[in-house]
C-alpha positions as CSV (number, residue, x, y, z in Angstrom):
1,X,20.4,22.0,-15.8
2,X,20.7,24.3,-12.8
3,X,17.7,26.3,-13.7
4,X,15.8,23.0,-14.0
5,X,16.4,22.0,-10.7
6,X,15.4,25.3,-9.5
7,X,12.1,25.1,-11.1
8,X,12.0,21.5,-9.7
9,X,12.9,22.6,-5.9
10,X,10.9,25.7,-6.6
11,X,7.3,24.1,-7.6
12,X,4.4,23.8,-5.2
13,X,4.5,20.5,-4.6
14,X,7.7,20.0,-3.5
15,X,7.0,23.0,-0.9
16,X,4.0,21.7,0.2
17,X,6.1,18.2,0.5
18,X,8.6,19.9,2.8
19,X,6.1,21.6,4.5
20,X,4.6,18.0,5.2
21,X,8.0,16.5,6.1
22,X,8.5,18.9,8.5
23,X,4.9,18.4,10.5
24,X,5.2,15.0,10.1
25,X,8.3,14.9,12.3
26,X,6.6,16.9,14.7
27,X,3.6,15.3,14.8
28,X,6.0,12.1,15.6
29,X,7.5,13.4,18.4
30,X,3.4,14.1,19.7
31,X,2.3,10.9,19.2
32,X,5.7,9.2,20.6
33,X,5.2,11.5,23.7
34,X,1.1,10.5,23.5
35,X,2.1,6.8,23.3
36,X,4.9,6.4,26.0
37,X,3.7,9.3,28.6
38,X,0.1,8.6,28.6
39,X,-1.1,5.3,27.0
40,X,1.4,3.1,28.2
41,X,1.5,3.9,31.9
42,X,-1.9,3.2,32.3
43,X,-1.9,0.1,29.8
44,X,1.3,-1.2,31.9
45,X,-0.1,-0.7,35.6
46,X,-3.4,-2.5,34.2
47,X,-0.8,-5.2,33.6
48,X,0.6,-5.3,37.1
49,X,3.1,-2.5,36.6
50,X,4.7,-3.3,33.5
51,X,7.0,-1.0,31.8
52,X,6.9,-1.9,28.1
53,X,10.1,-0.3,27.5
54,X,11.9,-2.4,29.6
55,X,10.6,-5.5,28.5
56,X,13.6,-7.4,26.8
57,X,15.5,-10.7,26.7
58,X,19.0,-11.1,26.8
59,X,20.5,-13.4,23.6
60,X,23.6,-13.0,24.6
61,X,25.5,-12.8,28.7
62,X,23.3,-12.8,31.7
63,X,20.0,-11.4,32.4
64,X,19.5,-7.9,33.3
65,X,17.1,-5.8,35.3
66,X,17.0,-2.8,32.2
67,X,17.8,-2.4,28.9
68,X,20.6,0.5,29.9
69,X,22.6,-1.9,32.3
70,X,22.0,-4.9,29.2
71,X,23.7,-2.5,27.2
72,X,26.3,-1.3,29.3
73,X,27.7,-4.6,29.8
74,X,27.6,-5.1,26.1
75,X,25.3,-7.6,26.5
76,X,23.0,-8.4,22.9
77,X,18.9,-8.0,24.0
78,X,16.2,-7.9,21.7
79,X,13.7,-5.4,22.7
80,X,10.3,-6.0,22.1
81,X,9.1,-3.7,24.7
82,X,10.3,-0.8,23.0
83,X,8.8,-2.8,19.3
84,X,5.4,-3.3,20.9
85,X,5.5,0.8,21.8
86,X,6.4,1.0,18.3
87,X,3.6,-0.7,17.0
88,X,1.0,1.0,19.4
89,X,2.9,4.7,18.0
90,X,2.1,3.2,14.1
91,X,-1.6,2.3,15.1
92,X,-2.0,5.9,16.8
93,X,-0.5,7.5,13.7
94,X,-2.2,5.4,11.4
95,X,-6.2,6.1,13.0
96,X,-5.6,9.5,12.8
97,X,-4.3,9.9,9.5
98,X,-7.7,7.7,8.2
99,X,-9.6,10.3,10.0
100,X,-7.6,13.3,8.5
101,X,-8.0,11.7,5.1
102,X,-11.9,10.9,5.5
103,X,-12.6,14.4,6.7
104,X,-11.2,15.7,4.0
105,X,-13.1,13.4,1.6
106,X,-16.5,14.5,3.6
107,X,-15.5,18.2,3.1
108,X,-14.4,17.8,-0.8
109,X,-17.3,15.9,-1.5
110,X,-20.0,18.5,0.7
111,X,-18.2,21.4,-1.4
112,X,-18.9,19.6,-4.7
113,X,-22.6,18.9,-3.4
114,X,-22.6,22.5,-2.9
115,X,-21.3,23.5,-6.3
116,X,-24.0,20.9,-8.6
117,X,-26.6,22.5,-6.3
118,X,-25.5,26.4,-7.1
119,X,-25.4,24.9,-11.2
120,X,-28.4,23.3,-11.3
121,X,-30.1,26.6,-9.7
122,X,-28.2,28.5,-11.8
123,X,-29.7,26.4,-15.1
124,X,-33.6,26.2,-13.9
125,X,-33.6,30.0,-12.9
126,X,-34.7,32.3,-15.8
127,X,-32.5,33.8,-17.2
128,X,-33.7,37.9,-15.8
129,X,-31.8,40.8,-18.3
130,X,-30.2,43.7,-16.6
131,X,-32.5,46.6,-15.2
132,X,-30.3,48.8,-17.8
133,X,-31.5,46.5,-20.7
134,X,-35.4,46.5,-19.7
135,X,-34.7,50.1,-19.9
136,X,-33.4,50.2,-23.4
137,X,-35.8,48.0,-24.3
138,X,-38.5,49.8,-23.4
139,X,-37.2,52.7,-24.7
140,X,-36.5,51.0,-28.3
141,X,-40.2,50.0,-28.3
142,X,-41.2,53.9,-27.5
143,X,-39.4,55.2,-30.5
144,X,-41.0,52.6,-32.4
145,X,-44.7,52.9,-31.4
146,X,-43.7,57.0,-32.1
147,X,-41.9,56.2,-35.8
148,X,-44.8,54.3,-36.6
149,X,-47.3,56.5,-36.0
């Protein structure tokens, strides 16, 4: 069983899989960084100086100027600032992956394109023997225009 699960952890795939895992999580921490440092300034000051990540309501206690003194207090918010940035993160992720993906499709399918093309010149060219053959060949004939006469 043990040398099962070392060909298991061992395979390609599950390499390549931790290999994603592992960019994935730093890619997250780019786009988090992309979403709250540079989209969301702007997008807030466009909406008279909002800070999405501050933008709560308290369910439970009095109301609060931030989210840190809410929570010191103990007081229960539900933070759909920090949701919406969330969101807007998912959408970021989300348009870039399609555009991974559909480069990828444009590059598979142009190498495919590029292999039918090389076949199908490959099958109409005629089909040329080795300088070495056309050698023998004409050789061969020699002897036999020689033997025959």
């Amino acid at each position: 069983m043990l040398n099962e699960f070392k060909k298991f952890a061992i395979k390609g795939n599950m390499v390549d899989l931790a290999i994603g895992f592992i960019l994935g999580g730093a890619f997250s921490t780019i786009v988090k960084s992309l979403v709250n440092d540079i989209i969301m300034p702007p997008i807030g000051l466009l909406m008279g100086g909002v800070d999405f990540t501050n933008l709560f309501i308290t369910l439970k206690g009095v109301s609060f100027s931030t989210i840190e003194a809410a929570k010191e207090a103990g007081s229960v918010t539900l933070n759909y600032g920090v949701f919406i940035n969330n969101v807007i993160s998912f959408l970021i992720v989300a348009i870039v992956l399609f555009f991974v993906v559909k480069g990828i499709n444009k590059a598979k399918e142009a190498i495919e394109d590029a292999v039918k093309k090389d076949e199908e010149v490959a099958a109409a060219a005629p089909v040329i023997p080795p300088a070495q053959e056309l050698l023998l060949a004409e050789i061969r004939d020699l002897l036999k225009k020689q033997s025959a006469s």
